[in-house]
N, C-alpha and C positions, 0 to 999 in steps of 0.2 A: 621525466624526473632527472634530475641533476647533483651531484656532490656536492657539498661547500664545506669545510671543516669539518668532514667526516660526517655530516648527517645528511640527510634525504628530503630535499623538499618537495612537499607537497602541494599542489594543485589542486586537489580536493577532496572533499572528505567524507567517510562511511558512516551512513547512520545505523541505530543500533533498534531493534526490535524487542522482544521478551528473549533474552537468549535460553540458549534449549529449549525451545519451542516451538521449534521451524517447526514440525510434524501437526503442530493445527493455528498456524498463522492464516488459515482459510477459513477459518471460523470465528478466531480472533479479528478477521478484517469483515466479515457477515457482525457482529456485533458493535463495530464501531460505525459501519454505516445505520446499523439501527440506534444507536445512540445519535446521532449527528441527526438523522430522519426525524427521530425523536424530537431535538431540537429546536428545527428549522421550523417544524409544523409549531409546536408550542408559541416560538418567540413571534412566530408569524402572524401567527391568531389572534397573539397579544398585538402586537401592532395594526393589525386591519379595525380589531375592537376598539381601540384609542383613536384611531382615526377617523374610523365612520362613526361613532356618537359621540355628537358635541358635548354632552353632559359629561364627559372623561378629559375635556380639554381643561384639566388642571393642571399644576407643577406636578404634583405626586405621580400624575399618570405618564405627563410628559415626559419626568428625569425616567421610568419607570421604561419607557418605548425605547429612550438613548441608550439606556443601560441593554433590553434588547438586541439594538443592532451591535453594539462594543460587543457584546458576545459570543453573536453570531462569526463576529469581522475577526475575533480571533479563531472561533474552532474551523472557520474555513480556511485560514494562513495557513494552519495548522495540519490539516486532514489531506493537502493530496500528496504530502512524504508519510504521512505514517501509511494511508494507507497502498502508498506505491510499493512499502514497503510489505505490507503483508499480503497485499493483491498479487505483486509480480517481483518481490524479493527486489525490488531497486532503491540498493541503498547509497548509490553515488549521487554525490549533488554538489555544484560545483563551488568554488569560494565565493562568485558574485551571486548566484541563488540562494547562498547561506545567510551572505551578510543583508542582503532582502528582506531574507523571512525572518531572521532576529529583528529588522528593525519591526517591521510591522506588528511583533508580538509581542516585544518591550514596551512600545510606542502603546499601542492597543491598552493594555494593563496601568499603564496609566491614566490613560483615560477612562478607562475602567472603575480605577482607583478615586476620580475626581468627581464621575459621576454618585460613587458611592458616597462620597464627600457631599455633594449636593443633596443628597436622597437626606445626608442626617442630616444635614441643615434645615431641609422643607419639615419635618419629625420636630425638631428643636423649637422651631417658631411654632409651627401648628399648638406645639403643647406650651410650652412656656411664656407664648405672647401671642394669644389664639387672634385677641381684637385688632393687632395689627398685620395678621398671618395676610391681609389679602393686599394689605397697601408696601407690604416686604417684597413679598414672592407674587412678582404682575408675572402674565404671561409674556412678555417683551423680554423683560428681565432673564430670563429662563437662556434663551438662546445666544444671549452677550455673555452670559457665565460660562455655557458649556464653551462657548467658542476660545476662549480665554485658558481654559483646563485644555484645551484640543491641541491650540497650539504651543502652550505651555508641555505637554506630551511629547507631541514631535521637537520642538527645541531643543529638549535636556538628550533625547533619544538617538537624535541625528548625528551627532558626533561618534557616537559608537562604533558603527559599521567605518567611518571613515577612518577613525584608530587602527580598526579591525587591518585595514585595506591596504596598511603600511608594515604590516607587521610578516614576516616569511613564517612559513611553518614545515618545523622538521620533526616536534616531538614525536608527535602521533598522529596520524587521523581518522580516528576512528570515535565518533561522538559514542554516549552515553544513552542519548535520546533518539527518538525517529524525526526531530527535528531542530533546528538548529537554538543556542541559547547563548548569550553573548558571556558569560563568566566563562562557559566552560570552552569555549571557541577561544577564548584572550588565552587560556590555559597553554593551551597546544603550540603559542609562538614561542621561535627560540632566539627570540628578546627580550628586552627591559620593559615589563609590564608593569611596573610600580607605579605609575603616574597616571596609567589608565587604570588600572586597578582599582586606583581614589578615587577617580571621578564618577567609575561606575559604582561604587559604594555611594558616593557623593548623590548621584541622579535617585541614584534607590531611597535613600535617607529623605530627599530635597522633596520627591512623587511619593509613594508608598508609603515612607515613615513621617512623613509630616503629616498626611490625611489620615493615617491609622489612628495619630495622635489625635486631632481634632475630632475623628466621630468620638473617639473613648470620651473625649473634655464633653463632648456635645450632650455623649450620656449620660453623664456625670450629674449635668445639667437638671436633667429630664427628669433623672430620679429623683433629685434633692427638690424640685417642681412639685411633682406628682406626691410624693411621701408629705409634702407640706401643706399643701393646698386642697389636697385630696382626698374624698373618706376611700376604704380600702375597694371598695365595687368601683367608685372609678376612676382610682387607680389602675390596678386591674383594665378598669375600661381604655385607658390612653397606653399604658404599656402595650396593650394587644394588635395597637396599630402601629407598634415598633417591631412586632417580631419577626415579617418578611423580611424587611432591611437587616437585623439584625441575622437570621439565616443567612440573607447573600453577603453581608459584613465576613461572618466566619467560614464560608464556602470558599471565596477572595482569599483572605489574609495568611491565613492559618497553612495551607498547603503552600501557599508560593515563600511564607518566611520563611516554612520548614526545608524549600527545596533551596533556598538564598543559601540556608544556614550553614545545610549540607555541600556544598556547591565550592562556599567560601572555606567551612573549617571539617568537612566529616571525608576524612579524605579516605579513610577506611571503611564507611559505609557502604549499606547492602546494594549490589546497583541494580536490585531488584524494587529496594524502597524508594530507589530516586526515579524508575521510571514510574512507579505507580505515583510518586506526588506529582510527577509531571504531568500525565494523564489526568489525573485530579482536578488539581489547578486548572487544568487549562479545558477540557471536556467535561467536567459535570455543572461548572456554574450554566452553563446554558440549559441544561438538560433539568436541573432541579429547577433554579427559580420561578419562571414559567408555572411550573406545578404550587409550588410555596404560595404565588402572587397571587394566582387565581384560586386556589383556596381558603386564603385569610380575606379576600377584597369581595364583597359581597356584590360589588357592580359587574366586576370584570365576569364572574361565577355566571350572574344572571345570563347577562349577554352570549357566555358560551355555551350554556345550555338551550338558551333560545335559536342562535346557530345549527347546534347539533340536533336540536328536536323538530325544528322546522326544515 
């Protein structure tokens, strides 16, 4: 470390665990690998079931396997600092390791985000315009969208880490999280962050807040569909094959606007609420939807009970 104007710069930065809780961060790291285990077997199963029975080679199931892996690809970005953290207390990681793992986690949620974009899309047509659901949504079709959301992710995402990588840091360094988050990383330089501050609001708005917006239109859609067209059984009957998506919708949104919210304006917030929506956000979508999907889907249900009993 070196002086410049009287501050200190930093090289690299400390992540943060549950503080006052070193005394069972060994148990804390025994249940995040069963969460993660958890997981991995769920989303896995869900993919090998889509895969091995042709009868599941639909859109629904298809977006349904993508959304799988995006989930996976972030709780594993994610898990070997937290839990380096509560396995072996190491919480140094370096500027280039940081700026890494933010992009792939920002990057990820996007896609994330777009795949959930698609999911209400495949829902809208299915219900709103059933006679042309098969000549909209081909299976061809399916893998030129996502590729389009992929690289629409990494585009708006990539610049981040590069902002990141010009910037010195003296404030502090000592993160919030057990892993790295680009607001709160831009925080800590001691320069002029105003114009990456936009852009990052800008990528969040452009990803995040334009799909948030289009599934709400989408459902919008669906009800004023269904309420018109429909007697109330099946109604009922077509809302019911919105509820999974609608679960992974507010599992998604709901904790990462709240941790944007906090991030950007809750500067006196608990830092115990913001690691728990971090954890949130980012380790239970995998962990829940899996369970949601194959509860509401009577295909996927079958095939895993036929797995586990045979």
């Amino acid at each position: 470390m070196r002086l410049i104007n009287d501050h200190t710069l930093y090289y690299l930065f400390l992540l943060t665990g549950l503080p006052g809780q070193e005394h069972v961060h060994l148990w804390i790291s025994i249940l995040f690998c069963f969460l993660y285990g958890i997981s991995m077997v769920g989303n896995s199963v869900i993919l090998f079931i889509i895969k091995t029975d042709p009868s599941l080679h639909e859109p629904m199931y298809i977006l349904l396997s993508m959304l799988a892996v995006t989930e996976l690809s972030i709780a594993t970005a994610t898990m070997p600092t937290i839990l380096g953290i509560y396995l072996f207390n190491s919480r140094e990681i370096s500027l280039d390791a940081c700026f890494a793992q933010l992009f792939f986690i920002h990057s990820l949620q996007c896609i994330e985000s777009a795949v959930l974009l698609l999911m209400a899309f495949d829902r809208f047509i299915a219900i709103c315009n059933p006679l042309r659901y098969a000549s909209i949504l081909t299976l061809p079709k399916i893998p030129k969208m996502a590729m389009v959301f992929l690289l629409r992710g990494i585009a708006v995402v990539f610049p981040l880490p590069l902002f990141l990588k010009q910037f010195q840091y003296c404030r502090a360094n000592v993160l919030s999280h057990s892993y790295c988050l680009f607001q709160e990383v831009m925080n800590m330089a001691c320069s002029d962050i105003s114009v990456n501050s936009i852009y990052g609001l800008f990528t969040k708005l452009l990803t995040m807040g334009l799909d948030s917006l289009l599934i709400f239109l989408s459902y919008i859609m669906i009800l004023k569909t269904v309420l018109i067209v429909a007697s109330s059984k099946e109604c009922l009957r077509a809302l019911n094959t919105c509820i999974s998506h609608l679960c992974a919708v507010l599992l998604f949104y709901i904790p990462e606007l709240g941790l944007s919210m906090i991030h950007r304006f809750g500067k006196g917030s608990s830092p115990f609420l913001q690691i728990l929506l971090g954890y949130i956000s980012l380790l239970v979508p995998p962990l829940i939807n899996p369970i949601v999907y194959s509860l509401k889907s009577k295909h996927l249900r079958a095939r895993i009970f036929r797995i586990f009993i045979n």
